[in-house]
C-alpha positions as CSV (number, residue, x, y, z in Angstrom):
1,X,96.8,62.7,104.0
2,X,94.0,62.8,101.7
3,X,91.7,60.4,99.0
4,X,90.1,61.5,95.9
5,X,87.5,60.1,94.0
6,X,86.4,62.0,90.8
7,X,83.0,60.8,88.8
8,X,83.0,61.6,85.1
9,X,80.0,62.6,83.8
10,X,78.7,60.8,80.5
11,X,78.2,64.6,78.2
12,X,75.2,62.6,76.8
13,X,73.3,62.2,80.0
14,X,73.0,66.2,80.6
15,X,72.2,65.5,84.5
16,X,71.5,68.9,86.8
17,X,74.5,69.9,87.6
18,X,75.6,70.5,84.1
19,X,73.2,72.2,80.9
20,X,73.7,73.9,78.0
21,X,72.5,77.5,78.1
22,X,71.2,78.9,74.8
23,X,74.4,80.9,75.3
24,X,76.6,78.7,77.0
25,X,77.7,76.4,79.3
26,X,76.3,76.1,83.1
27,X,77.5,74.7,85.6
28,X,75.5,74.3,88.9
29,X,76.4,73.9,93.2
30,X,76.0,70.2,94.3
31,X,73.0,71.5,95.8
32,X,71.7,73.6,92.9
33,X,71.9,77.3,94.6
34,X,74.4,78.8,92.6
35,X,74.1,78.6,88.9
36,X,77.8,79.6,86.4
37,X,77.7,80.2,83.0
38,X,80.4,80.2,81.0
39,X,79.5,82.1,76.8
40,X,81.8,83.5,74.3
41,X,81.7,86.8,71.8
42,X,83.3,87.9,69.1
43,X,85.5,89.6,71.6
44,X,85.9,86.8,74.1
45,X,84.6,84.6,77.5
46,X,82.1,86.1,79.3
47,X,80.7,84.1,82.7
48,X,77.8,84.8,84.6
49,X,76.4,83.8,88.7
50,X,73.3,83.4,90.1
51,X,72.2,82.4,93.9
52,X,68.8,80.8,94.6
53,X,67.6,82.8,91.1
54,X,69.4,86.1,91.8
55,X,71.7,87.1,89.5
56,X,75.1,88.4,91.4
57,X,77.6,88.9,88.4
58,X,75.8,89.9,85.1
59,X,77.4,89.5,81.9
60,X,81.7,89.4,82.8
61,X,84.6,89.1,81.0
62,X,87.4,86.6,81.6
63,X,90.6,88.5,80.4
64,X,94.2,87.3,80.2
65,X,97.0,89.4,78.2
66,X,100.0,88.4,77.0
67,X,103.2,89.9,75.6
68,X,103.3,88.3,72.9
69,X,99.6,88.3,71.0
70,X,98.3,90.8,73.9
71,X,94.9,90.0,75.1
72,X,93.9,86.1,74.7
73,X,90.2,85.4,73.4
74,X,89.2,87.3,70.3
75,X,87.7,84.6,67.6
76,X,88.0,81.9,69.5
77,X,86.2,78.5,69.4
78,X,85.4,76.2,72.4
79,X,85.9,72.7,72.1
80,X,83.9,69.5,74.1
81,X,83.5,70.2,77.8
82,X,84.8,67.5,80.4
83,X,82.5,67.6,83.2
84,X,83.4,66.2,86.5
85,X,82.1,65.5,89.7
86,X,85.4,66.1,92.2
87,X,84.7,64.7,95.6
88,X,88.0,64.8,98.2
89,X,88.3,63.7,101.8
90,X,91.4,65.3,103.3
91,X,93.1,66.6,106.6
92,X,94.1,69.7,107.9
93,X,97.3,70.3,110.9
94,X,95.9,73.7,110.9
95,X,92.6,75.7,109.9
96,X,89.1,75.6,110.6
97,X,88.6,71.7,110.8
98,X,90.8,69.0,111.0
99,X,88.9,66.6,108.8
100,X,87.1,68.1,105.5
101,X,84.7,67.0,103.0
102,X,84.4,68.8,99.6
103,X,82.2,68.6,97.0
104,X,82.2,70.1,93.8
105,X,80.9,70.1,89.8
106,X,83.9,71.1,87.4
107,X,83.6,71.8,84.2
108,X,87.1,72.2,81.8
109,X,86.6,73.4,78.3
110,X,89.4,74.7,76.0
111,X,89.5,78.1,74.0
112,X,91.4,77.9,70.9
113,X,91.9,80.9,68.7
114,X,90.7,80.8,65.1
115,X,93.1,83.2,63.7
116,X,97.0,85.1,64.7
117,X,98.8,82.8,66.9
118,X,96.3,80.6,67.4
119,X,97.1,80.2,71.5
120,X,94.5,77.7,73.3
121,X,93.7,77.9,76.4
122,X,91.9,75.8,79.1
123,X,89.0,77.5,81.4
124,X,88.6,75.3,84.8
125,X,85.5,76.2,86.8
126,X,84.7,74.8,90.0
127,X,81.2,75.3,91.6
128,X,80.5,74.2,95.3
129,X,77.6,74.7,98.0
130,X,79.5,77.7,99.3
131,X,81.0,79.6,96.2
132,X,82.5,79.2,92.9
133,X,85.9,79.6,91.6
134,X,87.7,79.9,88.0
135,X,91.3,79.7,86.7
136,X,93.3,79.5,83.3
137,X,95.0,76.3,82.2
138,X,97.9,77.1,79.9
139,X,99.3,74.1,78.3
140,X,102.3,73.7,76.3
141,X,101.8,74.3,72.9
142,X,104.4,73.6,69.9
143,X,104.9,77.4,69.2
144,X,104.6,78.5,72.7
145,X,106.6,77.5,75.4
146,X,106.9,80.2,77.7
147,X,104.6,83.0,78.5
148,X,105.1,86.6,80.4
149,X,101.6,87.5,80.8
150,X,101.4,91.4,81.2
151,X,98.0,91.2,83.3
152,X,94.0,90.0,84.1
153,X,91.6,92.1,83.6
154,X,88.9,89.7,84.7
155,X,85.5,91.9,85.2
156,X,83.0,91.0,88.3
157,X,79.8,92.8,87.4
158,X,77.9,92.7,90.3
159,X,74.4,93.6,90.2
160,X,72.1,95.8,92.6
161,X,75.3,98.1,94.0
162,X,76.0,96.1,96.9
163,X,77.6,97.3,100.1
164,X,81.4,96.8,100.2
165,X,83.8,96.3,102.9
166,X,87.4,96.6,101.5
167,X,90.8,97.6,102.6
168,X,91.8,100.4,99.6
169,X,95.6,100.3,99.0
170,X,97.7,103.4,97.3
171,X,99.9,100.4,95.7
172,X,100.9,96.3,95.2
173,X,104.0,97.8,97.6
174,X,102.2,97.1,101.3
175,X,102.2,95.4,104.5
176,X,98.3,95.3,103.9
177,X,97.9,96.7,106.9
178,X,95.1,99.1,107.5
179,X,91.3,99.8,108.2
180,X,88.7,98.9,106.3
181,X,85.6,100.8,104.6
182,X,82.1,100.4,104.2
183,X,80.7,101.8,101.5
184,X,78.3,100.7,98.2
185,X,80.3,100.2,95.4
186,X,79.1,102.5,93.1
187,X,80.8,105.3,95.7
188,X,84.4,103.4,95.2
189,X,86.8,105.7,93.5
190,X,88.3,104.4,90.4
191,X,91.6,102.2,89.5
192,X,92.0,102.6,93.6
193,X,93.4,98.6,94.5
194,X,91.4,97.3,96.5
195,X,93.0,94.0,99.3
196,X,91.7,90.8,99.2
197,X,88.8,89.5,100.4
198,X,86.8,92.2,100.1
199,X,83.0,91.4,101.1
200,X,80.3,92.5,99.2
201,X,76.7,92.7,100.8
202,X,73.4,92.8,98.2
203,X,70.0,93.2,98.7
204,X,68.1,90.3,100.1
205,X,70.9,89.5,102.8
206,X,73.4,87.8,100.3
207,X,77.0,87.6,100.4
208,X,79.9,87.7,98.3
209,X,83.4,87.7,98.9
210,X,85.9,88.2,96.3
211,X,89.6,86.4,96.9
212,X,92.0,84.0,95.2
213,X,93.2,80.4,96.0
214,X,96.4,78.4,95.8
215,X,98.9,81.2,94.6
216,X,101.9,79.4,93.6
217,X,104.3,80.6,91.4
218,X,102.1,83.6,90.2
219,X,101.4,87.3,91.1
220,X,99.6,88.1,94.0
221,X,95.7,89.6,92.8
222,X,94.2,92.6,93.8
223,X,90.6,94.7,92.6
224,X,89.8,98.1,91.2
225,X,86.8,99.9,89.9
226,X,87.6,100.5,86.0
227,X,84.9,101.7,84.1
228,X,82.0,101.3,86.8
229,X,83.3,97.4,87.3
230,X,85.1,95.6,89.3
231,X,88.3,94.4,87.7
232,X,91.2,92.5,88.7
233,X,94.4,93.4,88.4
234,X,97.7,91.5,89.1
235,X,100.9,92.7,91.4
236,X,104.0,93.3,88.8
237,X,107.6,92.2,89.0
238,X,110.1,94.4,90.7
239,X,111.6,97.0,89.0
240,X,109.2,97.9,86.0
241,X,105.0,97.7,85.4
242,X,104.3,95.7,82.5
243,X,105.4,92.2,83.0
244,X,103.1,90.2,86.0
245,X,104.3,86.4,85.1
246,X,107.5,84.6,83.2
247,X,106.6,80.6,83.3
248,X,106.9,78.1,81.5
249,X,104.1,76.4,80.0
250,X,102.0,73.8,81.2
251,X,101.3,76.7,84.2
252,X,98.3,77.4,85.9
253,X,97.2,80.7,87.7
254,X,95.6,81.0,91.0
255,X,91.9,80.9,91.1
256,X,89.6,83.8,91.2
257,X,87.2,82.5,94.0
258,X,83.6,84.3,94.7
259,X,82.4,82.9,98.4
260,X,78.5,83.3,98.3
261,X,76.0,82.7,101.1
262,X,72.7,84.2,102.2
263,X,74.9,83.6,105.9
264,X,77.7,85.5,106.0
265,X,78.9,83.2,108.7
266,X,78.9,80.2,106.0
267,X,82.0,82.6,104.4
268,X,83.8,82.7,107.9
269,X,83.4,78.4,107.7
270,X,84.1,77.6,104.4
271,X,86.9,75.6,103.6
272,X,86.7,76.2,99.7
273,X,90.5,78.0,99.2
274,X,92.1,74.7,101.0
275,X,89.2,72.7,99.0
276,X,91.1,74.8,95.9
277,X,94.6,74.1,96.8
278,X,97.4,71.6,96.2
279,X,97.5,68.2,98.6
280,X,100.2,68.4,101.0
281,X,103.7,68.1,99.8
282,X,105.7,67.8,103.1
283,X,106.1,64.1,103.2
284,X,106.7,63.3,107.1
285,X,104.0,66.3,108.8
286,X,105.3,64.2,112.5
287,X,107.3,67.3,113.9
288,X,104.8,70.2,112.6
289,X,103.4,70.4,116.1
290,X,101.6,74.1,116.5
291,X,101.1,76.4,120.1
292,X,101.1,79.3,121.7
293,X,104.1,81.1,122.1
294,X,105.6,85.0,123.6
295,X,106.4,87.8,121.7
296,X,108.2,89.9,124.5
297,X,108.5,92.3,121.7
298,X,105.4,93.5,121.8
299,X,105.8,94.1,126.0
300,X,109.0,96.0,125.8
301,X,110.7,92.6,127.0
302,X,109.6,93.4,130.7
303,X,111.4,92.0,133.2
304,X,110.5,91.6,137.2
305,X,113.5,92.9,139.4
306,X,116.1,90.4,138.3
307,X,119.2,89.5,139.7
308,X,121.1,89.2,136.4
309,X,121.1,92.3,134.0
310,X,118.2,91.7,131.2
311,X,119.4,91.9,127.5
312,X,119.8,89.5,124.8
313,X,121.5,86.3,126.8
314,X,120.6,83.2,128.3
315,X,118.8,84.6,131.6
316,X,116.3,86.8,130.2
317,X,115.3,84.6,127.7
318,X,115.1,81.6,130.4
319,X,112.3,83.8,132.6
320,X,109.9,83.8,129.7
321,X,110.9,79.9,128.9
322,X,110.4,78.8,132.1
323,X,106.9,80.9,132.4
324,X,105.9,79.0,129.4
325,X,106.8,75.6,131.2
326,X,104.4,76.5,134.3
327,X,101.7,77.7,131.9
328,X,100.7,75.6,129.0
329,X,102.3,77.7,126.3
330,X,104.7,75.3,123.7
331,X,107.3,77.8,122.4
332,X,109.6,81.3,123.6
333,X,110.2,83.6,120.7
334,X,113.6,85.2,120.5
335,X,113.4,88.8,119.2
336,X,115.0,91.5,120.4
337,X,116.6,93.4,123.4
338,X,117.1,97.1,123.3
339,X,116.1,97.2,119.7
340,X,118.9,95.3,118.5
341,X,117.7,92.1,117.0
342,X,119.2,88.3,119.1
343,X,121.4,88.2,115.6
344,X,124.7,89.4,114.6
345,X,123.3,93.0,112.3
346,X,124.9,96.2,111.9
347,X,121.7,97.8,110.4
348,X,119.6,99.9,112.0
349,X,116.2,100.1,112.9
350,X,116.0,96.0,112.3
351,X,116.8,96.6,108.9
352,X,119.9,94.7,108.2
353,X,123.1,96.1,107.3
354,X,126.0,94.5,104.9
355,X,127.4,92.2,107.5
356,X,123.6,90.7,109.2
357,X,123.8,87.1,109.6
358,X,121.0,85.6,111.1
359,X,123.1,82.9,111.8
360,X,124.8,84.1,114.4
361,X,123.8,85.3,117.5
362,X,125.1,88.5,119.0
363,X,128.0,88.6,121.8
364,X,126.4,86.9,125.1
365,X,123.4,84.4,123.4
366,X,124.4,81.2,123.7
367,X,121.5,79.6,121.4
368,X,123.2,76.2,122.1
369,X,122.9,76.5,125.8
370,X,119.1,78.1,125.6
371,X,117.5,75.4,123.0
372,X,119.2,72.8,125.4
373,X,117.5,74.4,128.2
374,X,114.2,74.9,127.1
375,X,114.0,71.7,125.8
376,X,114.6,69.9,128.9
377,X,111.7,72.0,130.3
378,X,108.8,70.7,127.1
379,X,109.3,74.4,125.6
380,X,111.0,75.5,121.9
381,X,112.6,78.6,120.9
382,X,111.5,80.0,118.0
383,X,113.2,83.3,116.1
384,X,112.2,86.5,114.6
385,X,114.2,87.3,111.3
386,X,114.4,89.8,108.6
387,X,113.3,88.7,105.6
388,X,116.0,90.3,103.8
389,X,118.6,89.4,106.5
390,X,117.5,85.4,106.0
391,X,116.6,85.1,102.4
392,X,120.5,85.6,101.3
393,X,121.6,83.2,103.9
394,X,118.3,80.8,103.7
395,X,120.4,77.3,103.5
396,X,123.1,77.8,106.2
397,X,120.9,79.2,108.6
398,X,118.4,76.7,108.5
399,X,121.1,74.5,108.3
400,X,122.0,75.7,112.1
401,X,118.4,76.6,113.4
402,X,117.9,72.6,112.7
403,X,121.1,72.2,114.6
404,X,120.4,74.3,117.5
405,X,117.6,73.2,117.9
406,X,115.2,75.6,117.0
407,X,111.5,74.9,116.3
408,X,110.3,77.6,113.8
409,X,110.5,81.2,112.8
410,X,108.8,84.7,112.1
411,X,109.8,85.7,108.8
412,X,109.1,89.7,108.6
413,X,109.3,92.9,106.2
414,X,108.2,91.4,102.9
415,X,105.5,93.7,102.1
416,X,105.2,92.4,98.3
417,X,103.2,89.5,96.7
418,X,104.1,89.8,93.2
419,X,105.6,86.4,91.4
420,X,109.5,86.8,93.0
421,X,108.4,87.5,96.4
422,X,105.2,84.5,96.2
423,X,108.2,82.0,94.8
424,X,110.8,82.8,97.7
425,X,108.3,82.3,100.3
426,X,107.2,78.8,98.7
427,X,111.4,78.2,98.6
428,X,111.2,79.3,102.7
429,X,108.1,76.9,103.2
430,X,110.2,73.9,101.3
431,X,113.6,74.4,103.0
432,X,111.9,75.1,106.0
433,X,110.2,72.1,106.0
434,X,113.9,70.0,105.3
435,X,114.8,71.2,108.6
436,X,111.8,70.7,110.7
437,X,110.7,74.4,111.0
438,X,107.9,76.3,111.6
439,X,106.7,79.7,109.3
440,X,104.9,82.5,110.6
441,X,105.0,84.6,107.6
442,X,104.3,88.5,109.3
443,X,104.5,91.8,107.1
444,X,103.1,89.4,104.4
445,X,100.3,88.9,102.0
446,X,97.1,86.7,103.0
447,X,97.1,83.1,102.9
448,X,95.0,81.5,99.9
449,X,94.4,78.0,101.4
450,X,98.3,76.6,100.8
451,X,98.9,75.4,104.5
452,X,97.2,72.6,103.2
453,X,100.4,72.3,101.0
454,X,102.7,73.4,103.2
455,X,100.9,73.0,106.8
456,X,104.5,74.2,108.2
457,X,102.9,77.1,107.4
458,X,101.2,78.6,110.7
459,X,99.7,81.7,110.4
460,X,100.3,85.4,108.1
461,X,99.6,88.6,109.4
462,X,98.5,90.6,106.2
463,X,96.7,92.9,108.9
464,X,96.4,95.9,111.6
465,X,96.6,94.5,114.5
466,X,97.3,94.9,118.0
467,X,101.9,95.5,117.5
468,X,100.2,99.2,117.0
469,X,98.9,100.1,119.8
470,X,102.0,100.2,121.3
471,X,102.3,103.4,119.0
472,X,99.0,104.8,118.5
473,X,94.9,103.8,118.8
474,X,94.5,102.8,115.3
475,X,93.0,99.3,116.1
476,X,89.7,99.2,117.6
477,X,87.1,96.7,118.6
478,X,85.4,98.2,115.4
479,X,88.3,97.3,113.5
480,X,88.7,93.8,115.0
481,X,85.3,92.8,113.8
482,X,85.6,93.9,110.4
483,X,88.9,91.8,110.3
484,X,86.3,88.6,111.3
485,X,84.0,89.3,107.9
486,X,87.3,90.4,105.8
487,X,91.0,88.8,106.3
488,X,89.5,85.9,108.0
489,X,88.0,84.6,104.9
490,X,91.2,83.7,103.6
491,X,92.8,82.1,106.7
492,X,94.9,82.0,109.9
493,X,95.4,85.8,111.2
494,X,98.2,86.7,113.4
495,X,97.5,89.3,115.6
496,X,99.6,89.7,118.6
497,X,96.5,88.7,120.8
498,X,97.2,88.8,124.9
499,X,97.3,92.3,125.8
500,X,95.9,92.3,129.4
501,X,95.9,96.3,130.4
502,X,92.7,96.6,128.3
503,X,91.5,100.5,128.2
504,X,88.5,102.5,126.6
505,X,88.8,105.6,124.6
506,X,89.0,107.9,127.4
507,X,91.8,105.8,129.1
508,X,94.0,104.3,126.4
509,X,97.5,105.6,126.3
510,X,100.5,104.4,123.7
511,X,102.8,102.8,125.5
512,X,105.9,101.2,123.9
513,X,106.3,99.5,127.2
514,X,103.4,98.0,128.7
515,X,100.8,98.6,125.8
516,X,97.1,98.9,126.6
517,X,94.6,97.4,124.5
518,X,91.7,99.0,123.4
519,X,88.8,97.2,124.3
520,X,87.2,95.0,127.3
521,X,89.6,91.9,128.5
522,X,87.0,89.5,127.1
523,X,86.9,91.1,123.8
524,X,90.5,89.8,124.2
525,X,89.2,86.3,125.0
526,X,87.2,86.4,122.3
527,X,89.8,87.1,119.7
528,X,91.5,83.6,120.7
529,X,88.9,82.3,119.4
530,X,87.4,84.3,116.7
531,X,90.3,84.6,115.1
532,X,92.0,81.3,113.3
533,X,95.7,81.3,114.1
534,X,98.2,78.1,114.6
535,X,101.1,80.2,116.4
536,X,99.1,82.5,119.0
537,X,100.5,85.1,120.8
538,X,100.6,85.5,124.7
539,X,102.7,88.5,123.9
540,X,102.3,90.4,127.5
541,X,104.9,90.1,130.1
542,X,104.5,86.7,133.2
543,X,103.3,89.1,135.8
544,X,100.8,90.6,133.5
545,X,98.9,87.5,133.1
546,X,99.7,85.4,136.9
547,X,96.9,85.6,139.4
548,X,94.8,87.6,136.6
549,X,91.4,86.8,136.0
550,X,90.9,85.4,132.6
551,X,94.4,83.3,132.4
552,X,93.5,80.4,133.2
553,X,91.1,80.4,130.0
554,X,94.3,81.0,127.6
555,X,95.9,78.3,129.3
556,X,93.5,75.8,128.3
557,X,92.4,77.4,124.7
558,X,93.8,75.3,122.0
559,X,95.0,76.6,118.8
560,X,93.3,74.0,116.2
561,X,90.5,73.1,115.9
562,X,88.3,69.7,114.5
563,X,85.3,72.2,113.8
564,X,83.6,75.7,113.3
565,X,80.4,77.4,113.0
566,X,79.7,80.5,113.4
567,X,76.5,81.3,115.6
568,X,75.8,85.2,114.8
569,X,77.2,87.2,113.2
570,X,76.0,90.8,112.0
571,X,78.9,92.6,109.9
572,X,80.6,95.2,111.3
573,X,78.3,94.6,114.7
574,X,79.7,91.0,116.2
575,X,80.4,87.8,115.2
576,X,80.4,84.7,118.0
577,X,82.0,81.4,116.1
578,X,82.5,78.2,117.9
579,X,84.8,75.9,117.2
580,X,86.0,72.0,118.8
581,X,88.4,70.7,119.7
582,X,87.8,66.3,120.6
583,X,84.8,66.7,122.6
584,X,85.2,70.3,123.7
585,X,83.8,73.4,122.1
586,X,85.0,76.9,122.6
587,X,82.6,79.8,122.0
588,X,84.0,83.7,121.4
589,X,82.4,86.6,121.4
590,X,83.2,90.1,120.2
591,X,81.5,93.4,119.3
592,X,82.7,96.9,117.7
593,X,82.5,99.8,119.7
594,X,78.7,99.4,120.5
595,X,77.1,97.4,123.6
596,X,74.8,94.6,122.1
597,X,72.6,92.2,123.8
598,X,72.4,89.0,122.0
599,X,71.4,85.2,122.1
600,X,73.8,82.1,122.3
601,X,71.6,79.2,121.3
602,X,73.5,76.1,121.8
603,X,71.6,73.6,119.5
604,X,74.6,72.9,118.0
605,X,75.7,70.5,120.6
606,X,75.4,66.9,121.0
607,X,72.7,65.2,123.3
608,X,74.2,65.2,127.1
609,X,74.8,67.8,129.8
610,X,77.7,69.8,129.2
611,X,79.7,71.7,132.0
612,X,79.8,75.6,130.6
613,X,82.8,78.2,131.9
614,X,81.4,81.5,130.7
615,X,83.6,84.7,131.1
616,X,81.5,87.8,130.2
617,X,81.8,91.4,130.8
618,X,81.4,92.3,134.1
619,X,78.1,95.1,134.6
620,X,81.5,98.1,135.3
621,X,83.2,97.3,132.5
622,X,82.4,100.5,130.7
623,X,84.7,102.0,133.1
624,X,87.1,99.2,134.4
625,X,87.3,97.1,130.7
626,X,89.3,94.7,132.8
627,X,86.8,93.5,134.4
628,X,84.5,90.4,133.8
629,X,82.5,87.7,135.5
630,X,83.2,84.1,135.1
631,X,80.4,81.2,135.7
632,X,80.3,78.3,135.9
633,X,76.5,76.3,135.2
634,X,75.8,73.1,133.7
635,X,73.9,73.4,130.1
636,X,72.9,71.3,127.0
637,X,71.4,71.6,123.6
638,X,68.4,73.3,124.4
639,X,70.0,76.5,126.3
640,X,70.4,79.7,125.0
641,X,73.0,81.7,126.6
642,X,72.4,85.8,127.3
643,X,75.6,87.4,126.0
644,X,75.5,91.0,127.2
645,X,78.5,92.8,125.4
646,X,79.9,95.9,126.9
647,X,80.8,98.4,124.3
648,X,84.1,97.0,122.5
649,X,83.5,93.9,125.0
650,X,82.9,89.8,124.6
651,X,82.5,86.9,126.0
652,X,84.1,83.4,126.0
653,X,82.7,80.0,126.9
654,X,84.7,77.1,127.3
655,X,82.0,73.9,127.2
656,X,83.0,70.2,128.3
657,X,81.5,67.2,129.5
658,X,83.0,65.5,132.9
């Protein structure tokens, strides 16, 4: 799955990557842009980062507190760096490219105190062409063998007040769903927690954004403003506020990664949280196959006039299977009919009740006779579940998915990331994997680059998206575009993406039944492929997609992808990313409640005349946001292609050579 070749660098040599600072260490990108120096104080670590000579984070602290000795670093004295060139080759089943290269200098230097308890600790630093990263090391030590570490307070002083984009939270108890704001830091109101990534935007057109990689076994980070800086601060354990982490030592935390680019579109490409994450641990990866599947959920489980009564049995459930077989889409999801979930529950509202066993399915469902089915038409059934309906019953019901037959699973209603909650999902991932199942983690936190871990690992939501417009006109092509420079960062978003009955602001209605969609149909298109998801949604009813202009594009979008880049991109404005898949590239378009006018240059591509399909906005779609064009015209690396974007609108092109 993956090779590694690591160079050791002789200390004596002192080549560029690597220098000692009158005040420290520095550690330098492969190709010299960014610049991280690591000092100590009498008080403790302190780092620094630069870009191309601009200094981004001024003088920061690194900060970890304990419960026993509280805060680590006072008196301490570093011992001999080991510097390291780490080079990896290793593939993806799901993210922005299948194959990936990384490169990075690391630098590892222990911290021993001088005086108390005399803890040591290791600081890891990783620097790449696209962003650097740090973590603590805590090894085992003869008089400490376990830690509860009470919190990080690691500091990112940025310099020159730079614009932020950042969902604010009231506490670590969310869904992380909501709408982001823009605003420069230095107007943020303090100790407010602030999601990961946030994206930070300084003078001179450079980007930062601020997120973690490879949470395992660990709290879930967030950031607040505390004294004028940005700080982080880590979720707590149920049930009290002081205690963030029990292990046992060695243990590692996450790392506390700073993307940085004078393109923001380098952030939307880079592979550095998988780059920072564990090789995969799923030994045979032969069943992890990811597609497109239904949500009827989301429709209201429409149904055409039927000649069988719909509900939760075999027959409804076989019209949406048997769509799927006619129109290229791998799996059915099982949710819900009449707001009573497929499974045996006597809780309401979804919530289970005492007696919920997801198990079982209710009076009427034969799941037997519906896997059986579906299989014999190339089509698996996956399940929605409670999280706290499955977790007490994790072994024997994926014990009898595996025997049904069933493919995979959306696990729902988390809404926490602290240390518990990050360890039972890992447990789901592992068990899930024994019995050749699929995760779609929704109501969840966001990824951090371990589906290259667990790459049974499809997609999270840890966003608004479109399940609330079927109650409201909270998510806007404005919001959808900040999602693109924020949650996307960090990895594959679901989004419960099809909605066909697309509507402006004068037009939209919630609908519970039937949602509309706020935004042009090809702003739809788009969002299959701006967004990054292994287990899209064509969550609309059959009849709202057959005969409808624009299907037959979803039909033949795939879901993962060999490559991306990311063409333009202006945050908050638009963003058009294309990505490949063999020898076919797929370009999306999508704008924010503004009408742009921009150019597609396609110098991207290979020598050789490429076929384009290109769906745009049609010149009424202002009124009719169901409308669009589609064309057809042969092009190659030299063309530029006029995207004209309808307010909220896009455009998709779908480019292949004969």
């Amino acid at each position: 799955m993956y090779s590694v070749s690591r160079f050791i660098v002789l200390l004596l040599l002192f080549t560029a990557p690597y220098a000692f600072a009158k005040q420290g260490f520095t550690v330098s990108s492969p190709d010299k842009k960014i610049l991280f120096i690591l000092s100590s104080d009498q008080v403790g670590l302190t780092y620094q980062v630069s870009y191309k000579g601009e200094l981004l984070v001024d003088s920061s602290r690194l900060s970890i507190s304990f419960k026993e000795g509280g805060v680590f670093g006072k008196n301490v004295k570093l011992g001999k760096p080991i510097l390291e060139k780490v080079e990896e080759d290793y593939n993806l089943i799901v993210g922005k490219s299948s194959k990936v290269h990384s490169i990075s200098n690391q630098l590892v230097i222990s911290a021993t105190e001088q005086s108390g308890l005399k803890r040591q600790l290791n600081i890891e630093v990783r620097v790449f062409n696209d962003g650097a990263a740090f973590r603590y090391q805590i090894p085992g030590q003869p008089h400490w063998q376990s830690v509860e570490i009470t919190d990080e307070a690691n500091t990112f002083n940025l310099t020159h007040d730079p614009v932020a984009l950042t969902l604010f939270r009231e506490n670590y108890i969310t869904s992380h769903e909501g709408l982001y704001d823009k605003l420069p830091l230095s107007k943020i109101k303090a100790d407010t927690l602030m999601d990961m990534p946030a994206l930070f935007e300084f003078p001179k057109g450079i980007y930062m954004a601020i997120t973690e990689a490879n949470l395992l076994d660990y709290a879930g980070m967030y950031l607040i403003k505390h004294n004028g800086m940005l700080q982080s601060s880590l979720s707590p354990l149920p049930h009290q506020t002081d205690i963030k982490v029990i292990a046992k030592l060695p243990h590692n935390s996450p790392w506390r990664v700073m993307m940085i680019s004078d393109r923001v579109g380098a952030l939307i490409e880079s592979n550095i949280l998988t780059n920072l994450s564990e090789p995969c641990r799923v030994k045979d990866i032969s069943w992890i196959k990811p597609g497109k599947t239904t949500f009827p959920w989301w429709n209201g489980n429409v149904t055409p006039d039927t000649s069988f009564a719909p509900g939760n049995n075999y027959e409804t459930n076989m019209y949406y299977v048997n769509f799927c077989a006619q129109n290229n889409l791998s799996y059915h999801t099982v949710v819900e009919y009449g707001l009573h979930e497929w499974y045996v529950n006597d809780g309401a509202g979804f919530q289970p009740g005492p007696h919920a066993d997801p198990s079982k399915a209710v009076p009427g469902l034969d799941m037997q006779q519906l896997c059986d089915s579906a299989a014999k038409v190339g089509v698996g059934i996956r399940v929605w579940v409670h999280f706290y309906a499955l977790y007490p019953k994790l072994d024997e019901t994926f014990a009898q998915y595996e025997k049904w037959g069933i493919k995979g699973l959306m696990c729902d209603f988390m809404d926490r990331d602290d240390q518990e909650m990050v360890n039972m999902q890992e447990e789901i991932l592992q068990k899930a994997a024994q019995h050749h199942l699929h995760i779609q983690f929704h109501g969840a936190y966001k990824p951090t680059g371990t589906s290259r871990t667990y790459p049974n690992e499809f997609t999270r939501e840890g966003s608004l998206n479109y399940e609330n417009d079927k109650w409201g006109e909270r998510v806007t092509p404005d919001a959808d575009v900040n999602i693109a420079f924020t949650r996307l960062l960090a990895g594959s978003t679901d989004y419960h993406l099809g909605g066909f009955r697309a509507a402006n602001h004068k037009t939209f209605k919630a609908h519970y039944t039937a949602p509309m969609v706020l935004g042009t149909r090809c702003h739809m298109l788009g969002m299959y492929v701006v967004l990054e998801n292994a287990q899209g949604m064509e969550c609309d009813y059959p009849d709202a997609y057959i005969g409808q202009p624009g299907f037959e594009f979803l039909k033949q979008v795939p879901l993962t992808w060999d490559e991306t880049k990311v063409l333009n991109a202006k945050v908050s404005d638009y963003v058009t990313i294309a990505r490949r898949k063999g020898n076919e590239w797929y370009i999306g378009t999508i704008s924010n409640n503004a009408a742009h006018n921009i150019k597609t240059a396609l110098s991207f591509l290979p020598a050789g005349e490429y076929t384009a399909e290109i769906y745009s906005d049609a010149p009424d779609a202002d009124k009719d946001p169901n409308h669009l064009v589609k064309v057809v015209q042969k092009v190659n690396n030299e063309s530029v292609i006029t995207t004209n974007l309808a307010a909220g609108g896009g455009q998709v092109l779908r480019l292949y050579k004969k």
